[in-house]
C-alpha positions in Angstrom: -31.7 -12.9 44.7 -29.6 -16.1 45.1 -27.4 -16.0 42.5 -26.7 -12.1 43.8 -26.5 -13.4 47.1 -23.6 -16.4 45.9 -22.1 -13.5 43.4 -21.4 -11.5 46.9 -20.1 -14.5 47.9 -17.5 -15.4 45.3 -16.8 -11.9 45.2 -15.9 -11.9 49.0 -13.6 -15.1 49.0 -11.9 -13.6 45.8 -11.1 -10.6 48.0 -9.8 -12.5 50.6 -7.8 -14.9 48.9 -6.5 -11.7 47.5 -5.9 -10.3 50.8 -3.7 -13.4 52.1 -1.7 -13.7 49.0 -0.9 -9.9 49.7 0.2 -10.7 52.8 2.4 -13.6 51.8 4.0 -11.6 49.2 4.8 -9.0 51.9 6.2 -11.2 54.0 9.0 -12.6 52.2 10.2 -8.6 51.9 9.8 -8.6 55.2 12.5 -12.0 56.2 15.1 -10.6 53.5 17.6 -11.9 51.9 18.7 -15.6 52.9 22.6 -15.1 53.0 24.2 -16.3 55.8 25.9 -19.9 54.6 25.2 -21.0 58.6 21.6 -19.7 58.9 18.4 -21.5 57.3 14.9 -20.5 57.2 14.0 -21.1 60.9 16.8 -19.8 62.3 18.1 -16.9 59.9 22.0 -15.8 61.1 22.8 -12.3 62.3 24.4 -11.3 59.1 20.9 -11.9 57.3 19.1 -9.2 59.8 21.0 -7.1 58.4 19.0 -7.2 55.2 15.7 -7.4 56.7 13.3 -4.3 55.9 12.0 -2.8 59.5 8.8 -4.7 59.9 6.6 -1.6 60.9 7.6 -0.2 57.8 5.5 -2.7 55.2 2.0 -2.1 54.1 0.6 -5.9 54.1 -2.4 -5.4 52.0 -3.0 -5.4 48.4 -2.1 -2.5 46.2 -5.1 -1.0 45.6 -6.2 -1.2 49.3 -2.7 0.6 50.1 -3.9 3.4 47.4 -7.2 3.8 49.5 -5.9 3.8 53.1 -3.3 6.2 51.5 -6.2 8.3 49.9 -8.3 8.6 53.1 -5.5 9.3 55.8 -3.4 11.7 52.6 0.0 10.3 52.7 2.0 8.9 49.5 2.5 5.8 48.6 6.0 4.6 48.1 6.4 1.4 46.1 10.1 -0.4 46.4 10.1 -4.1 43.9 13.2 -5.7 44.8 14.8 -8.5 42.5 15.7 -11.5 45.4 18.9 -12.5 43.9 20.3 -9.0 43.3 22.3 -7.8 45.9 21.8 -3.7 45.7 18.2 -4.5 46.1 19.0 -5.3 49.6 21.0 -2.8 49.9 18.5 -0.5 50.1 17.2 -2.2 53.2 20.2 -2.3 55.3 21.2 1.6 54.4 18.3 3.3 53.2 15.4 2.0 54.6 16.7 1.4 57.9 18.7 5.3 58.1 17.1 6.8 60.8 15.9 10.1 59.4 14.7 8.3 56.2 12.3 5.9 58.7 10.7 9.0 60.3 10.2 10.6 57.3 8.6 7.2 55.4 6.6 7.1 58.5 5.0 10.8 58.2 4.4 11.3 55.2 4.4 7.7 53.1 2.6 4.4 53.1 5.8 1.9 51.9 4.5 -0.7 49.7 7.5 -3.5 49.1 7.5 -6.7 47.5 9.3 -8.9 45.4 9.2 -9.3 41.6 8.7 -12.9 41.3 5.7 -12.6 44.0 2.4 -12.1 42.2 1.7 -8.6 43.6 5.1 -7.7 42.5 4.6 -8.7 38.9 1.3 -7.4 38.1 2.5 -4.1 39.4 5.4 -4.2 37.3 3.2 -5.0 34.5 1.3 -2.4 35.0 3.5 0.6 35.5 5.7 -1.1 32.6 8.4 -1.4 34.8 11.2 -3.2 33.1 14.9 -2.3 35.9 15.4 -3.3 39.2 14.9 -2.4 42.0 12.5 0.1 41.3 11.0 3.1 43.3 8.2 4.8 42.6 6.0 7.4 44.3 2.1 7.1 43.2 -0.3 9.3 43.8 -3.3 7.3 45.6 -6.1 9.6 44.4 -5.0 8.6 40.7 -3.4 5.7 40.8 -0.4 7.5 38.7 3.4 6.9 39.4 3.9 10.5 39.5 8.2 10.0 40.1 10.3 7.0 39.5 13.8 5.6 40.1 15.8 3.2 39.6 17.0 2.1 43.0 20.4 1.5 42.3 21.1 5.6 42.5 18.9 5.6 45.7 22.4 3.2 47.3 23.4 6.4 49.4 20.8 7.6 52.0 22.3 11.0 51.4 21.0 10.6 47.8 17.4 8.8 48.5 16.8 11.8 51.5 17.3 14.3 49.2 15.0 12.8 46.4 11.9 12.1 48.8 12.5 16.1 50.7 12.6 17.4 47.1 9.7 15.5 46.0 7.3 16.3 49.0 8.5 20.3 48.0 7.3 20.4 45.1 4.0 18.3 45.4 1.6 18.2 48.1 -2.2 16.5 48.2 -3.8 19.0 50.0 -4.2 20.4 46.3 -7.5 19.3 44.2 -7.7 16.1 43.0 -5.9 16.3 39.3 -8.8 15.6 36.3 -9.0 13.4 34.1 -7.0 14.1 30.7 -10.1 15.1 28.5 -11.6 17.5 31.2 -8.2 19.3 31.2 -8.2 19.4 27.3 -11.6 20.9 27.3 -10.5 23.2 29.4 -7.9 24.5 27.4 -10.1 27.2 25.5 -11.0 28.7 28.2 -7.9 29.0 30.0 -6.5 30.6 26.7 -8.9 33.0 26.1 -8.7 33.7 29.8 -4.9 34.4 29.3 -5.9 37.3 26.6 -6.9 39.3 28.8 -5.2 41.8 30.9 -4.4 41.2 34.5 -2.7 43.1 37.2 0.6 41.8 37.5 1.1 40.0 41.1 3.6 42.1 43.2 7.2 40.6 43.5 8.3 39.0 46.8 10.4 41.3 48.9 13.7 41.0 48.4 16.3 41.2 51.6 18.5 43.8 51.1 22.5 43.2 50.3 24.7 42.6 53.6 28.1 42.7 54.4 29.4 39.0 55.3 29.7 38.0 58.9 33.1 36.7 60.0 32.7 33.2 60.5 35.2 30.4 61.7 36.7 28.3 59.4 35.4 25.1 57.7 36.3 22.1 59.9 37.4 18.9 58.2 35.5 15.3 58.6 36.3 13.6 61.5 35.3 12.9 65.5 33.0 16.2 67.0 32.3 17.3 63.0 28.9 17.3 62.0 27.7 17.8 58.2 24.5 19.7 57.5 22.7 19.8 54.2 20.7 23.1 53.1 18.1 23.6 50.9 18.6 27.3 49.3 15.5 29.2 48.3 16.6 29.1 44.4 16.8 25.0 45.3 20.6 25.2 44.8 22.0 22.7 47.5 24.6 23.6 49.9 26.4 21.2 52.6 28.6 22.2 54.9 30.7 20.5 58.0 30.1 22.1 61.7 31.8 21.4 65.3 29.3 19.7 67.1 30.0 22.4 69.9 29.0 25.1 67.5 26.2 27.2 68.0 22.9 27.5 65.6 23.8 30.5 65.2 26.5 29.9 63.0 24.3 28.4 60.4 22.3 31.3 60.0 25.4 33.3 59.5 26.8 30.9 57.1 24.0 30.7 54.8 23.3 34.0 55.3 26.9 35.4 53.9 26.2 32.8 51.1 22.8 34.4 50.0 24.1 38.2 50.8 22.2 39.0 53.5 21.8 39.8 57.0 21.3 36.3 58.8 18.5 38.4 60.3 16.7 38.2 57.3 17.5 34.3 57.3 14.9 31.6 58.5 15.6 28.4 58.8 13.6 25.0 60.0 14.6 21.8 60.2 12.4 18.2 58.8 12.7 16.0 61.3 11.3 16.9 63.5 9.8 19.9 61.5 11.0 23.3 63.8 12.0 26.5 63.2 16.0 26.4 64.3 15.2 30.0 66.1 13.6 28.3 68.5 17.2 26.2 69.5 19.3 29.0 67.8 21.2 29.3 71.2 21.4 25.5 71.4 24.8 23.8 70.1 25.1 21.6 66.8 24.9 18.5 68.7 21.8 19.6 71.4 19.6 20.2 68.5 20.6 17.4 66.7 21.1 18.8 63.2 24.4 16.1 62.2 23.2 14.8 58.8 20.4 16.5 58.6 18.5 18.9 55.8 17.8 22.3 56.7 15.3 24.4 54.5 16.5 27.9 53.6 14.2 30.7 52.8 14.6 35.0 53.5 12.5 37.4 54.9 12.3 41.7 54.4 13.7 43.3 56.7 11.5 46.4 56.2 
């Protein structure tokens, strides 16, 4: 009973020792990158806050306790290693990380988990995930434990690009769908499925399809510049389409310009904004600017009109 008792014990200082090297490693993401010639460490210049990674944003605890935290409140976790001496790695934290639409969204629907290479958390997840470029970016699934999408975060230098990567990804994946199995439970399931597929099945009815529509005169294109705002869309095919707006335009205009692009009445168009996540009906009388749609990405699907 004593050596369980001192086993517990080792066990528990191992886990905290664990737990503060965690949190030293997250701290030096957290003061950036030293580069201000006329700022030192106690009294870091303006021009080095400009690197700093929003502190709310970092998970402070080990990786694995990030996967369980992640597991039991279902969010994502988003892993950023960042090479100290390399200059787009930093990048990413004055124009990414920082973009404002980007934040909420990290915030929603991600647990951010970013260190350093040289720091030991940094390199034993590197060794693990074999992770060999910098910076890197990965999404991991914290029910598994898998990197289920990785980048390299030099393409990830436009917050344009990184918005569109994370909106894709949480389309096409979702955790409210059962925990994947392990590999050889699939594999043994693979008879079954088979032989299931032999056999006849009534074939699922198509989705209504919106009938063909005459386009909707609609104002010209404006060019980029003061009172233009540029809105992304999300098509139902997953074709992307951007377009520039007056900020004095009404929402209504965006359902008649996708609508003209997809053929059909904007009647039969719905459309709903991310962040925050709304139908744009519900503001379709609203301007551009009042509903706050400048940079933003708008998901695009159709209904019947039957």
């Amino acid at each position: 009973a004593a050596d369980e008792v001192y086993q517990e014990q080792l066990l528990g200082e191992a886990q905290e020792r664990a737990r503060q090297q965690s949190e030293a490693d997250a701290a030096k993401v957290a003061h950036g990158l030293r580069i201000g010639s006329a700022g030192d460490d106690n009294n870091p210049s303006a021009f080095d806050d400009m690197f700093k990674l929003p502190e709310e944003l970092i998970c402070k605890e080990p990786f694995q306790d990030v996967l369980g935290k992640a597991e039991q409140t279902g969010m994502w976790v988003l892993v950023n290693i960042q090479k100290p001496d390399d200059f787009s790695s930093h990048i990413l934290n004055r124009d990414v990380w920082r973009e404002e639409t980007i934040f909420e969204l990290l915030q929603g629907s991600f647990l951010f988990w970013q260190r350093f290479s040289e720091t030991p958390d940094g390199q034993q997840f590197m060794d693990f995930y074999k992770v060999h470029e910098l910076p890197h970016i990965a999404i991991v699934d914290p029910r598994t434990g898998r990197s289920v999408k990785s980048w390299h975060g030099q393409k990830w230098k436009e917050p344009s690009y990184a918005l569109e990567a994370l909106t894709d990804f949480l389309d096409r994946h979702t955790l409210d769908a059962p925990k994947p199995q392990p590999a050889a439970a699939v594999a043994s399931e693979q008879p079954a499925k088979k032989a299931r597929s032999e056999e006849p099945e009534e074939s699922a009815a198509a989705p209504p399809v919106p009938a063909p529509h005459m386009p909707v005169e609609v104002p010209a294109e404006p060019e980029k510049g003061p009172g233009v705002a540029t809105v992304s869309f999300k098509l139902p095919s997953g074709e992307r389409l951007s377009r520039n707006f007056q900020l004095e335009d009404p929402v209504s205009l965006l359902f008649d310009v996708v609508g003209n692009h997809l053929s059909v009445s904007p009647a039969a168009v719905e459309l709903d904004s991310q962040f925050p996540r709304r139908s744009l009906r519900t503001v379709i009388d609203s301007t551009v600017k009042d509903a706050d749609l400048g940079g933003s990405m708008v998901m695009c699907r159709t209904v019947s009109m039957a």
